[in-house]
PQR file of N, CA, C, O and H, with PARSE charges and radii, in Angstrom:
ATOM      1  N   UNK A   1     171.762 108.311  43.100 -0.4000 1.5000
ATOM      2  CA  UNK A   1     170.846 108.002  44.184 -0.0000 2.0000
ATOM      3  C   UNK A   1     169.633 108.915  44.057  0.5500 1.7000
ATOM      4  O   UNK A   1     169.729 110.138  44.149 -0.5500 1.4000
ATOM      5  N   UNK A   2     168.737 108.412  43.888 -0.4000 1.5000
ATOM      6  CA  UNK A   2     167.469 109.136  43.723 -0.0000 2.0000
ATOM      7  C   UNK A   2     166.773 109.238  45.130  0.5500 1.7000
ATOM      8  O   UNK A   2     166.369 108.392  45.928 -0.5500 1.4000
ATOM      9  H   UNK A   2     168.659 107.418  43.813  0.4000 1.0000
ATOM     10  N   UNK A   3     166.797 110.798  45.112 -0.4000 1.5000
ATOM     11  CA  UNK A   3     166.404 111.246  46.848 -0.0000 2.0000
ATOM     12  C   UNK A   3     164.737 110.775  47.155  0.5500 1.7000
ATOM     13  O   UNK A   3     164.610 110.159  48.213 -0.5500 1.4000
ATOM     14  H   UNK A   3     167.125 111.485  44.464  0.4000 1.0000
ATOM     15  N   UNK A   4     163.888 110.920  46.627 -0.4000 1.5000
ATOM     16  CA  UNK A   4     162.771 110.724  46.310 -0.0000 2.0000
ATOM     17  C   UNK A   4     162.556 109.128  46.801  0.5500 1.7000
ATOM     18  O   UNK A   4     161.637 108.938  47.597 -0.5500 1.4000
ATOM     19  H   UNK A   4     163.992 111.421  45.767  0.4000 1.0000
ATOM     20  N   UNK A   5     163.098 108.342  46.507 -0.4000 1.5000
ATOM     21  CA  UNK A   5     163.195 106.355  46.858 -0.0000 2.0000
ATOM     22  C   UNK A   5     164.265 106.157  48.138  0.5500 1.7000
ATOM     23  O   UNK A   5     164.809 105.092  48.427 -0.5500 1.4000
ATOM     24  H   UNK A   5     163.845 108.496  45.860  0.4000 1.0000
ATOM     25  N   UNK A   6     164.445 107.516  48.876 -0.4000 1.5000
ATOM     26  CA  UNK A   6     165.488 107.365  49.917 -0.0000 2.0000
ATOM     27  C   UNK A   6     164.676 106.769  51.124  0.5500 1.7000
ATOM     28  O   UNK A   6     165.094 105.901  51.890 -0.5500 1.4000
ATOM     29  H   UNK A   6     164.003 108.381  48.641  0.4000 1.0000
ATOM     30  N   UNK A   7     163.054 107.575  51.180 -0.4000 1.5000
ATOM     31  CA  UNK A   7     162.805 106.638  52.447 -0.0000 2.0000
ATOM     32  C   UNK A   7     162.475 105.363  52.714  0.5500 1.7000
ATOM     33  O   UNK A   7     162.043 104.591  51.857 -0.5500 1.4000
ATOM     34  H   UNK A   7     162.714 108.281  50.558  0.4000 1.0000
ATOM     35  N   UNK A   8     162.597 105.168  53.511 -0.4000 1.5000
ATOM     36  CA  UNK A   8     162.498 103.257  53.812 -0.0000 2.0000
ATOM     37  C   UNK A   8     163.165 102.476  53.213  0.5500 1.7000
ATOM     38  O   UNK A   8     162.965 101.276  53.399 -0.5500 1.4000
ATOM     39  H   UNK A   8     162.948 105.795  54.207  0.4000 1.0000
ATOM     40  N   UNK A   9     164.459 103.045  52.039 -0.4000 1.5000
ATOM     41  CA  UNK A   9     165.366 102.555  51.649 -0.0000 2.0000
ATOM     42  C   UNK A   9     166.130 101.602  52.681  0.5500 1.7000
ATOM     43  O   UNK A   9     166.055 101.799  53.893 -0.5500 1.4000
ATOM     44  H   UNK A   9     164.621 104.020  51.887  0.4000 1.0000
ATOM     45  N   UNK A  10     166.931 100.469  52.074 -0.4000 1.5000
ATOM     46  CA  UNK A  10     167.340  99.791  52.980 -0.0000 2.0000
ATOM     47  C   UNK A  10     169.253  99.536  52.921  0.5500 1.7000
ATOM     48  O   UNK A  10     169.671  98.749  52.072 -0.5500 1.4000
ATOM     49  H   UNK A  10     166.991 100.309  51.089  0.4000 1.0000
ATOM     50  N   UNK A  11     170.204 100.199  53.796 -0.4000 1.5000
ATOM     51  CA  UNK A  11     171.531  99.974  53.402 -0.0000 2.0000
ATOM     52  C   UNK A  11     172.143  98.988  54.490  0.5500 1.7000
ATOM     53  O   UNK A  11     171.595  98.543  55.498 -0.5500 1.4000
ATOM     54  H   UNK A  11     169.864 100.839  54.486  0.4000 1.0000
ATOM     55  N   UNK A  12     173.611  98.737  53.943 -0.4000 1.5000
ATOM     56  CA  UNK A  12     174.319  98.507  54.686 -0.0000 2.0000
ATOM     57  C   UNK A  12     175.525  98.960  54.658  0.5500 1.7000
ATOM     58  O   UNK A  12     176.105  99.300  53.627 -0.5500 1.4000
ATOM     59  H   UNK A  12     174.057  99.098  53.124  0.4000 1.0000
ATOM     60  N   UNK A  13     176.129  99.007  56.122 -0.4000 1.5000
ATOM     61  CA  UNK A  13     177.169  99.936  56.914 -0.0000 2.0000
ATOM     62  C   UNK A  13     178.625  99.257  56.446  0.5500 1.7000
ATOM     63  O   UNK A  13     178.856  98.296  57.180 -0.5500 1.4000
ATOM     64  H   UNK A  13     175.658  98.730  56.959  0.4000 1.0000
ATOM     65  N   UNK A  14     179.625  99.449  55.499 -0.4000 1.5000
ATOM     66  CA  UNK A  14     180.286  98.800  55.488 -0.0000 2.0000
ATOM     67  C   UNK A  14     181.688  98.809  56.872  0.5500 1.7000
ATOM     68  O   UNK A  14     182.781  98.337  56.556 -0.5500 1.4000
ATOM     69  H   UNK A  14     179.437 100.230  54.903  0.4000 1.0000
ATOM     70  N   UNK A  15     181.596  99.063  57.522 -0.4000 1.5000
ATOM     71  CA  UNK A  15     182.552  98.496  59.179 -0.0000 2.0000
ATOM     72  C   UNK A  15     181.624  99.238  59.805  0.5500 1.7000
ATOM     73  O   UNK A  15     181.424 100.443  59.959 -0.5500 1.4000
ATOM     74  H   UNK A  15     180.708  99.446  57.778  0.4000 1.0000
ATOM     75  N   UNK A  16     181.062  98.160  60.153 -0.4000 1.5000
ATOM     76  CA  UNK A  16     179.589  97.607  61.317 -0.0000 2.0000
ATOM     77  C   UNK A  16     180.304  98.659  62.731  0.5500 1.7000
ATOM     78  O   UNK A  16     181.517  98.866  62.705 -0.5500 1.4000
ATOM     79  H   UNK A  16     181.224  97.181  60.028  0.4000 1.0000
ATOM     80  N   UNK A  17     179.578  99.168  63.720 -0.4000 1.5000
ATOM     81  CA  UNK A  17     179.771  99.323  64.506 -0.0000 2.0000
ATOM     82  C   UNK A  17     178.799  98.861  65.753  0.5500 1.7000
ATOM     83  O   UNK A  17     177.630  99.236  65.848 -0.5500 1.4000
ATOM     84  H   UNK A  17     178.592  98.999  63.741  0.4000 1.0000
ATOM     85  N   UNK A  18     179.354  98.122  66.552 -0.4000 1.5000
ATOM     86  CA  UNK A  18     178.429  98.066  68.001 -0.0000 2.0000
ATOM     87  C   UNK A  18     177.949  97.069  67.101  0.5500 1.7000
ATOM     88  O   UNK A  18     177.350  97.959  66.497 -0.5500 1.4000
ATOM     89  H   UNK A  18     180.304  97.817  66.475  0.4000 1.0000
ATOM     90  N   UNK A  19     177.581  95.779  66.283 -0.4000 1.5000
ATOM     91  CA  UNK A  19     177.297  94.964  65.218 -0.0000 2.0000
ATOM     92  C   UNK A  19     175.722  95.362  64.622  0.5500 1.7000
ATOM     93  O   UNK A  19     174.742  94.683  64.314 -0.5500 1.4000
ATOM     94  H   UNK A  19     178.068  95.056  66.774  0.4000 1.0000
ATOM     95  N   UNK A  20     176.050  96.942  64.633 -0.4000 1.5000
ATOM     96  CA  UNK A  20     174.836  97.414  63.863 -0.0000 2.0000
ATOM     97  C   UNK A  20     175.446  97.336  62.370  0.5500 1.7000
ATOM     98  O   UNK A  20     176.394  98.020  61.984 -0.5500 1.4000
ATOM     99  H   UNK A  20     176.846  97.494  64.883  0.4000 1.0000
ATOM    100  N   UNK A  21     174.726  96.366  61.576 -0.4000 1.5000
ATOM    101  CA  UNK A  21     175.240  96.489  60.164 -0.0000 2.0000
ATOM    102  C   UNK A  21     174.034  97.131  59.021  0.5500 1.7000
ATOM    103  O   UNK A  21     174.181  98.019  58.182 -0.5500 1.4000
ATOM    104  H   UNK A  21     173.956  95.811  61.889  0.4000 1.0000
ATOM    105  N   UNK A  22     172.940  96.394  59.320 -0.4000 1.5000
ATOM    106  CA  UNK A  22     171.727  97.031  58.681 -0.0000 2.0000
ATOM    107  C   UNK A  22     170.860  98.269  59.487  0.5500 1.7000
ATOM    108  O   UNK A  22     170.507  98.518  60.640 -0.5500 1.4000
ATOM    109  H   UNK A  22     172.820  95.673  60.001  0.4000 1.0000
ATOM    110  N   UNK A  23     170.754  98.867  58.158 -0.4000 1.5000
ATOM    111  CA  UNK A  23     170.142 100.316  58.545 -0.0000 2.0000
ATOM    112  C   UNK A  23     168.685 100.701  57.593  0.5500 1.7000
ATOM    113  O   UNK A  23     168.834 100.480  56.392 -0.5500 1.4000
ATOM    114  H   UNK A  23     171.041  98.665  57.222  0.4000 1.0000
ATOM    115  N   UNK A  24     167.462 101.189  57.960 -0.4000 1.5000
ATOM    116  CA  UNK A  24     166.751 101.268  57.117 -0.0000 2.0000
ATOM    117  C   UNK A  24     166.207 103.289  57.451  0.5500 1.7000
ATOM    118  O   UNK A  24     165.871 103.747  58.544 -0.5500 1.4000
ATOM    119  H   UNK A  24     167.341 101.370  58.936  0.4000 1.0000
ATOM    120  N   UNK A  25     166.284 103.909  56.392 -0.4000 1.5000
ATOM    121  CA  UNK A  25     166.325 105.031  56.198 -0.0000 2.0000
ATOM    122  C   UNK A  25     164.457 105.763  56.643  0.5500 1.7000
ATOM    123  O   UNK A  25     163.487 105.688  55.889 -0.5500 1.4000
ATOM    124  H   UNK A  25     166.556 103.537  55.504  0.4000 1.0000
ATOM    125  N   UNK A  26     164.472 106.274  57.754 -0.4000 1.5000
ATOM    126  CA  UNK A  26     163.281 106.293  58.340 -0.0000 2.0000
ATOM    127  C   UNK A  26     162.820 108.382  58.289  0.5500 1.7000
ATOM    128  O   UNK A  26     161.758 108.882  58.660 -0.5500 1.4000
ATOM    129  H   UNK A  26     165.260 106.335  58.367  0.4000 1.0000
ATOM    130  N   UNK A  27     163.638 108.876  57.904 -0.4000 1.5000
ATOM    131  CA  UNK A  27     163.323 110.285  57.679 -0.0000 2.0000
ATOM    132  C   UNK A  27     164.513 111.396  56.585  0.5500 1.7000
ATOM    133  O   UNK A  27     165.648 111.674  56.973 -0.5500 1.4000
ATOM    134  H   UNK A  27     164.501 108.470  57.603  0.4000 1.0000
ATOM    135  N   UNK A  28     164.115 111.733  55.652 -0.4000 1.5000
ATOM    136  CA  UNK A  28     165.049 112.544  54.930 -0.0000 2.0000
ATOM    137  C   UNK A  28     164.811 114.213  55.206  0.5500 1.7000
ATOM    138  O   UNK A  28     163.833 114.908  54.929 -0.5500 1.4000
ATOM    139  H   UNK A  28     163.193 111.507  55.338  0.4000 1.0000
ATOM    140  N   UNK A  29     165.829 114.498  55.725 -0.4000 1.5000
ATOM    141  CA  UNK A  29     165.512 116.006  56.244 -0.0000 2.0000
ATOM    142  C   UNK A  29     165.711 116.932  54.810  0.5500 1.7000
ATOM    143  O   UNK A  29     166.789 116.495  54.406 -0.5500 1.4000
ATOM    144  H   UNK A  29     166.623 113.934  55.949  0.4000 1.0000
ATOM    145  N   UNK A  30     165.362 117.751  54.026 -0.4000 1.5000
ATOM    146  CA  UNK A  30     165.706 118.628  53.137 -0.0000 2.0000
ATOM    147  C   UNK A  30     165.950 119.951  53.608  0.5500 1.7000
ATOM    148  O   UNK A  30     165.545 120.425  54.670 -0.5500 1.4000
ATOM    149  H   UNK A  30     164.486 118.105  54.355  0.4000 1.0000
ATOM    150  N   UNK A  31     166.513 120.405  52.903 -0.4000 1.5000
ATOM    151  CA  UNK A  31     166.938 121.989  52.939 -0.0000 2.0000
ATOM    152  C   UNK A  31     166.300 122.673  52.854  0.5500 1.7000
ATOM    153  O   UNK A  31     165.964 122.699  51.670 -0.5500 1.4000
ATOM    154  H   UNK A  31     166.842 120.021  52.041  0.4000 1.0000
ATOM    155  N   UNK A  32     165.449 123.883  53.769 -0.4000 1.5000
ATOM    156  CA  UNK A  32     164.248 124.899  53.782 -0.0000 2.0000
ATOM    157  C   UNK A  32     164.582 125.999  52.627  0.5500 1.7000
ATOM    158  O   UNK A  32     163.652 126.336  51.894 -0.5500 1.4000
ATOM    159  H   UNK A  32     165.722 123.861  54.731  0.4000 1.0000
ATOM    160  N   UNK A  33     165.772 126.530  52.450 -0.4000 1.5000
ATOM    161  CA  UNK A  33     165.723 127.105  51.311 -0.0000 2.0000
ATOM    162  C   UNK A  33     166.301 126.431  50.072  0.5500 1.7000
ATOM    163  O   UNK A  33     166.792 127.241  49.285 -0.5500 1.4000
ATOM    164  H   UNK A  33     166.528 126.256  53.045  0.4000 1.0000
ATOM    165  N   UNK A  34     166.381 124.884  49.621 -0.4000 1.5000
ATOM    166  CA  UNK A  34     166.338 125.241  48.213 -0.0000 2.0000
ATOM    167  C   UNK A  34     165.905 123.141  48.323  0.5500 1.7000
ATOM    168  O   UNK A  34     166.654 122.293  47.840 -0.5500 1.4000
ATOM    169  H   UNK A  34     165.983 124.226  50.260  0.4000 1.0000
ATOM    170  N   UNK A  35     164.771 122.865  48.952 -0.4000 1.5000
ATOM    171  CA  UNK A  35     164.257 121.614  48.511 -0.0000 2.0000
ATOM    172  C   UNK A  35     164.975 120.424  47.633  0.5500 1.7000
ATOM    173  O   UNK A  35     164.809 119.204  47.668 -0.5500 1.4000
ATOM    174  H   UNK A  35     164.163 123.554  49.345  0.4000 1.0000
ATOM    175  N   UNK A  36     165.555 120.979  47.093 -0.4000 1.5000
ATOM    176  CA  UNK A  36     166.015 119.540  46.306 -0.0000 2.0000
ATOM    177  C   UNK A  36     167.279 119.119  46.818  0.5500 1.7000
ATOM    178  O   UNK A  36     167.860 118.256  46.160 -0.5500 1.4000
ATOM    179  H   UNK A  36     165.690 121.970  47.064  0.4000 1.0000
ATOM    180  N   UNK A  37     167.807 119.531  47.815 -0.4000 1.5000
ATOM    181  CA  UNK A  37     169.217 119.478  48.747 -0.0000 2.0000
ATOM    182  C   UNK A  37     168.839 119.201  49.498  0.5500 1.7000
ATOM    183  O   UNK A  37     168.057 120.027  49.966 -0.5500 1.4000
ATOM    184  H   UNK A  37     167.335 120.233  48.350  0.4000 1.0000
ATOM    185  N   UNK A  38     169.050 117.388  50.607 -0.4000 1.5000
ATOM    186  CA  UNK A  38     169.365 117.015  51.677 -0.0000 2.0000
ATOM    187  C   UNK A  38     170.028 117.239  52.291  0.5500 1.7000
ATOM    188  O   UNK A  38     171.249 117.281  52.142 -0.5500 1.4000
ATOM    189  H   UNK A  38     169.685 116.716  50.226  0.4000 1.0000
ATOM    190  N   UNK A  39     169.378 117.454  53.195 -0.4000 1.5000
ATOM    191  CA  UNK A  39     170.907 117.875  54.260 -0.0000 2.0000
ATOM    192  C   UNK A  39     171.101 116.848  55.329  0.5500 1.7000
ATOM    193  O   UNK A  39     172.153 116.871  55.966 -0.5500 1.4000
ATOM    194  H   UNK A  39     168.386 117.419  53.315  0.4000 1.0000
ATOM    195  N   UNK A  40     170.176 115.935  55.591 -0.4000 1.5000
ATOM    196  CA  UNK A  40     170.951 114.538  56.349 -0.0000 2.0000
ATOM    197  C   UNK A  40     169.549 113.574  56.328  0.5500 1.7000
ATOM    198  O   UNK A  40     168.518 113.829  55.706 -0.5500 1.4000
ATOM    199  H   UNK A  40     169.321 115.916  55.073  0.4000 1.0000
ATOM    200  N   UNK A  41     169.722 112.791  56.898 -0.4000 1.5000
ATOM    201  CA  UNK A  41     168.746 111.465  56.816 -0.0000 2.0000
ATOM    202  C   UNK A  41     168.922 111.132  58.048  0.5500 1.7000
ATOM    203  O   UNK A  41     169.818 111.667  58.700 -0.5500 1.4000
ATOM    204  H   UNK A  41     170.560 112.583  57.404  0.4000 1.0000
ATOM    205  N   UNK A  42     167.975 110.047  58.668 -0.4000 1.5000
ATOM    206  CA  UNK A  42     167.907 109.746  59.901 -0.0000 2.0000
ATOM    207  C   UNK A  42     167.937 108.045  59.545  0.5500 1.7000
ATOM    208  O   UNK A  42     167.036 107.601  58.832 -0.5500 1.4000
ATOM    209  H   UNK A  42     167.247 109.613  58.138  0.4000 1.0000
ATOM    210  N   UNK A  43     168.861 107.247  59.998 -0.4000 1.5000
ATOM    211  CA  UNK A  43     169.210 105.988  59.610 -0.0000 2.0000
ATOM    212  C   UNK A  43     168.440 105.321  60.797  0.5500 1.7000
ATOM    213  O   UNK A  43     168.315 105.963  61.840 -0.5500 1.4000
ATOM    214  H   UNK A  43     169.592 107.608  60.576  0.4000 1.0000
ATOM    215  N   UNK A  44     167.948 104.133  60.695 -0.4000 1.5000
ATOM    216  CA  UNK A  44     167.427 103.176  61.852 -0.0000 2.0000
ATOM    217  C   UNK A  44     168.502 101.810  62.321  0.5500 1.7000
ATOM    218  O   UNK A  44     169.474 101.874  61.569 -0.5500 1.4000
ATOM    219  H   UNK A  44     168.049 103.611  59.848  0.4000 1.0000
ATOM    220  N   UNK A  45     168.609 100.957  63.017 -0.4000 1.5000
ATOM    221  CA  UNK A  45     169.521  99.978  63.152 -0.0000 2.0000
ATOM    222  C   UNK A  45     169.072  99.492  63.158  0.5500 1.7000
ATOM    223  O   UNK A  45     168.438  99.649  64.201 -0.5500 1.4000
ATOM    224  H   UNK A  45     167.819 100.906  63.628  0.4000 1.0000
ATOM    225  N   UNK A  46     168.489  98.191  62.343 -0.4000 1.5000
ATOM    226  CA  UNK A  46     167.764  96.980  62.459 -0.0000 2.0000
ATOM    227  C   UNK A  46     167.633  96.459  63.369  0.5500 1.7000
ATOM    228  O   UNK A  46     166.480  96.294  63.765 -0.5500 1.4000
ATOM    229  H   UNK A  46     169.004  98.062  61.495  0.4000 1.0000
ATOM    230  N   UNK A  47     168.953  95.849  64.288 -0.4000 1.5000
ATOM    231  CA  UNK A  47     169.220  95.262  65.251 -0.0000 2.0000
ATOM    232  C   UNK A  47     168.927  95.317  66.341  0.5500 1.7000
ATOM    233  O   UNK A  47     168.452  94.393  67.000 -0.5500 1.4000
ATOM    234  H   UNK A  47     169.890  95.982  63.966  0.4000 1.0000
ATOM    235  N   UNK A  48     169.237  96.747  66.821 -0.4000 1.5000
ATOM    236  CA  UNK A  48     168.973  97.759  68.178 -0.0000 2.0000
ATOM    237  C   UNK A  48     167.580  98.559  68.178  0.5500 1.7000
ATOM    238  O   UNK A  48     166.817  98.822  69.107 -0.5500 1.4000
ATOM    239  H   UNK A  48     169.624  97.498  66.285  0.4000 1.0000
ATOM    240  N   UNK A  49     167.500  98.958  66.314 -0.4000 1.5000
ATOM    241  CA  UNK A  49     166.380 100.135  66.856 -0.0000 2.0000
ATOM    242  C   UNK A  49     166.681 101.455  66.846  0.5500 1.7000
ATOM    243  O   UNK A  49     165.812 102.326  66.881 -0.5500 1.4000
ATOM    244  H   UNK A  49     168.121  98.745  65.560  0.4000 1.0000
ATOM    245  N   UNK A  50     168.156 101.729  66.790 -0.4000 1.5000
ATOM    246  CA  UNK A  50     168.331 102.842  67.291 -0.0000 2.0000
ATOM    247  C   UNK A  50     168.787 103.727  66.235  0.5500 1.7000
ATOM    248  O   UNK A  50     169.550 103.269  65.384 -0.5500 1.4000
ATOM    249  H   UNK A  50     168.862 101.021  66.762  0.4000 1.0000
ATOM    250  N   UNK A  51     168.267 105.409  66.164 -0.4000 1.5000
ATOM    251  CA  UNK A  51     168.099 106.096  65.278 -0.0000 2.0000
ATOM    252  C   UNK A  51     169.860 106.663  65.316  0.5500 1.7000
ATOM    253  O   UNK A  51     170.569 106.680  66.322 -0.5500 1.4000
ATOM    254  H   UNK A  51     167.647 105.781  66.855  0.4000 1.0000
ATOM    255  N   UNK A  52     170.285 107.121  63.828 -0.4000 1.5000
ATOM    256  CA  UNK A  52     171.566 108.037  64.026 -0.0000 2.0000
ATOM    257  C   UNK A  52     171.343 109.009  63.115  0.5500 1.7000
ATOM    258  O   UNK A  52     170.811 108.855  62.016 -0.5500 1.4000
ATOM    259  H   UNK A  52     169.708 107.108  63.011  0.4000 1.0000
ATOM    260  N   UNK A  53     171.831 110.201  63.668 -0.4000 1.5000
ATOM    261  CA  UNK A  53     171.764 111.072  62.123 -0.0000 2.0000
ATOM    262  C   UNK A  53     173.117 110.962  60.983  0.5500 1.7000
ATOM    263  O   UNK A  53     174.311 110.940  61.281 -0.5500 1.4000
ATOM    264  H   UNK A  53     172.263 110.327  64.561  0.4000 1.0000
ATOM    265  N   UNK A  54     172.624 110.913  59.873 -0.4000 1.5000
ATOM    266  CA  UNK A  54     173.737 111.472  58.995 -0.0000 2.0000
ATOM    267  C   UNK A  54     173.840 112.036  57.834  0.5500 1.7000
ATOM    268  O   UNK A  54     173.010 112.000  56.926 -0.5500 1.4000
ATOM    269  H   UNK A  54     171.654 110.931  59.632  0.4000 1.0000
ATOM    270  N   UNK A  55     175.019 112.649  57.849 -0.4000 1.5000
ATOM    271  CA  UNK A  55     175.270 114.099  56.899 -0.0000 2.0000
ATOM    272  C   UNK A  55     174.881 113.182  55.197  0.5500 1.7000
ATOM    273  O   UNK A  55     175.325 112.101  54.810 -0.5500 1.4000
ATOM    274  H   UNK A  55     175.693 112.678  58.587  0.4000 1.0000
ATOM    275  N   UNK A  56     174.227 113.828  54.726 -0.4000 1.5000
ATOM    276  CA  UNK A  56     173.956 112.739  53.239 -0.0000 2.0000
ATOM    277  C   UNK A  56     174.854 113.906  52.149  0.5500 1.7000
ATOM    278  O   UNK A  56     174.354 114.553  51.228 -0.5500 1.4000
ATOM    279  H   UNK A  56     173.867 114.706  55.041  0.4000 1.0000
ATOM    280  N   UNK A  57     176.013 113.911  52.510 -0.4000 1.5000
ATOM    281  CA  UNK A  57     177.400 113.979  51.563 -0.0000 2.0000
ATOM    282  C   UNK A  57     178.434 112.623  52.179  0.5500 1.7000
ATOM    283  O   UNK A  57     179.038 111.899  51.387 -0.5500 1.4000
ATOM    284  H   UNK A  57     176.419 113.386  53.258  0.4000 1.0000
ATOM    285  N   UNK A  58     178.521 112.417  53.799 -0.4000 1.5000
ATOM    286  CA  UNK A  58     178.753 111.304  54.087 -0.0000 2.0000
ATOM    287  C   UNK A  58     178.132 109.829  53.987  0.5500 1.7000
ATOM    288  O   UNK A  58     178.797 108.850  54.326 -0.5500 1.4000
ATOM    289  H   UNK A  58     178.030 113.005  54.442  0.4000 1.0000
ATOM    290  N   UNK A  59     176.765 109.720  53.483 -0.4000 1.5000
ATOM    291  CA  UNK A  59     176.182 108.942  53.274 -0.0000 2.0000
ATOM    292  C   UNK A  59     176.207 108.653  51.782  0.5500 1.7000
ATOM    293  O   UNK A  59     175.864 107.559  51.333 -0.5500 1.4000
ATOM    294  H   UNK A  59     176.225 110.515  53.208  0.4000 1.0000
ATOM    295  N   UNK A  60     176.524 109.422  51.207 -0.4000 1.5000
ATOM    296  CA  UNK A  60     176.867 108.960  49.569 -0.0000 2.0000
ATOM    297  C   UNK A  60     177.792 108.355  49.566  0.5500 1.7000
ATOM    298  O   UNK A  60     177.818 107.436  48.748 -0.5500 1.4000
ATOM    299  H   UNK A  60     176.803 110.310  51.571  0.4000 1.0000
ATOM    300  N   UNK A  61     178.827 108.527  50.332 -0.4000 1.5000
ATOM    301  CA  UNK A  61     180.433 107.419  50.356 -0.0000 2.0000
ATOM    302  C   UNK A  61     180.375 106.160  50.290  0.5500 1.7000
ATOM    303  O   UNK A  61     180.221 105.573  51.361 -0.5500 1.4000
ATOM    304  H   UNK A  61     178.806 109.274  50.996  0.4000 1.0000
ATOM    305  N   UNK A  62     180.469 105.426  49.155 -0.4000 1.5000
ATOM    306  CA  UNK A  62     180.842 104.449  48.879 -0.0000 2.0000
ATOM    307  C   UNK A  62     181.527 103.649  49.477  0.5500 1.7000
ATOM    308  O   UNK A  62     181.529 102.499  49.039 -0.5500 1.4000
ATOM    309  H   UNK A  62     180.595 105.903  48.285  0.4000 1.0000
ATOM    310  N   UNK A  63     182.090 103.865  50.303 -0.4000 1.5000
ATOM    311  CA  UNK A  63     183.423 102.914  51.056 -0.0000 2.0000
ATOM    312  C   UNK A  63     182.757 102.858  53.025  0.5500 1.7000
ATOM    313  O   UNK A  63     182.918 102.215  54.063 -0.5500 1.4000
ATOM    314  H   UNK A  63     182.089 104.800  50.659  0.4000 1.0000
ATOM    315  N   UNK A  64     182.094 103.858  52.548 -0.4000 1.5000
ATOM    316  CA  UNK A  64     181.122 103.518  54.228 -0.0000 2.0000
ATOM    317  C   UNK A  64     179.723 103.044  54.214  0.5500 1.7000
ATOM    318  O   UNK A  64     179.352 102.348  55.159 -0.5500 1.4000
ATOM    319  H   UNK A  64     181.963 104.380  51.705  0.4000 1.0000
ATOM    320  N   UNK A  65     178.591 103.441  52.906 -0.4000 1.5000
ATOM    321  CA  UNK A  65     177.504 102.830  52.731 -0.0000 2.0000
ATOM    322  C   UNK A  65     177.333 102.215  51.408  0.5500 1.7000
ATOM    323  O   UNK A  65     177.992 102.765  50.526 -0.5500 1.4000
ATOM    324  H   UNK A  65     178.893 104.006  52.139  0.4000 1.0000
ATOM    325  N   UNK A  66     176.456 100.991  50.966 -0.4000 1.5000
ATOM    326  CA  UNK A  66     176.059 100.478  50.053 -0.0000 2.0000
ATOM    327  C   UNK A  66     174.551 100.188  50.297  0.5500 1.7000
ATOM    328  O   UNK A  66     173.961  99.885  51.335 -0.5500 1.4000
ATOM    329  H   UNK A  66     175.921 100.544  51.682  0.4000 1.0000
ATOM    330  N   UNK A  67     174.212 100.327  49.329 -0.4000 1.5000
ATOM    331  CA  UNK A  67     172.545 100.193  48.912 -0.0000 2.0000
ATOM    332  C   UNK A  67     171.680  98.687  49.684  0.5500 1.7000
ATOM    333  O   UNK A  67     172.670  97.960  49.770 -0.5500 1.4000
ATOM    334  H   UNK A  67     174.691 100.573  48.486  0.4000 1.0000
ATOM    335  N   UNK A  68     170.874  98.100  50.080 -0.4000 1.5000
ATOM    336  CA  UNK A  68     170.823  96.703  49.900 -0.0000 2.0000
ATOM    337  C   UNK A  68     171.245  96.590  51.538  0.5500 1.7000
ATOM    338  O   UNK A  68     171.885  97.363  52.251 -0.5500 1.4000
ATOM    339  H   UNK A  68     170.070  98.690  50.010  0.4000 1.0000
ATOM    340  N   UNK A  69     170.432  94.932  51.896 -0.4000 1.5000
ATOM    341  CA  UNK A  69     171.030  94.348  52.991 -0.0000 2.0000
ATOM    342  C   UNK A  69     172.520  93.603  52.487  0.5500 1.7000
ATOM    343  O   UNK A  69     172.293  93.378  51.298 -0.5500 1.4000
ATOM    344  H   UNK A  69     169.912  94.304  51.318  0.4000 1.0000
ATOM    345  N   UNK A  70     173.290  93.330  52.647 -0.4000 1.5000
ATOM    346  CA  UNK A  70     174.052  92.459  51.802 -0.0000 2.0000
ATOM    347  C   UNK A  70     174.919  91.822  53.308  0.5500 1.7000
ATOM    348  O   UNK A  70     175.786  90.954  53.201 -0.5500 1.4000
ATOM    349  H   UNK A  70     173.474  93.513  53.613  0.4000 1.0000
TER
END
């Protein structure tokens, strides 16, 4: 995952909650001391609108996010 093409990236949630399934990636927070380490992202809900934070070691998980509207 190339951090750099993370914003406005577009995923989806694999077990939807509240039937927020699409998410589009609206802020990548980095790490003040060592820049090239995220430390979370701020996801959008297509649906609702509504912002969530998350940890981007949990957002690399495969079995909870995939790339793409799908």
């Amino acid at each position: 995952m190339n951090k750099k093409k993370l914003q406005n990236s577009k995923w989806t949630a694999i077990s939807p909650e509240k039937k927020e399934k699409h998410f589009t990636v609206t802020q990548v927070k980095l790490n003040e001391d060592d820049p090239q380490i995220v430390d979370f992202i701020i996801l959008t809900a297509v649906l609702t609108n509504q912002n969530y934070k998350v940890n981007y070691i949990d957002f690399k998980n495969q079995t909870k996010w995939i790339e793409g509207w799908k």
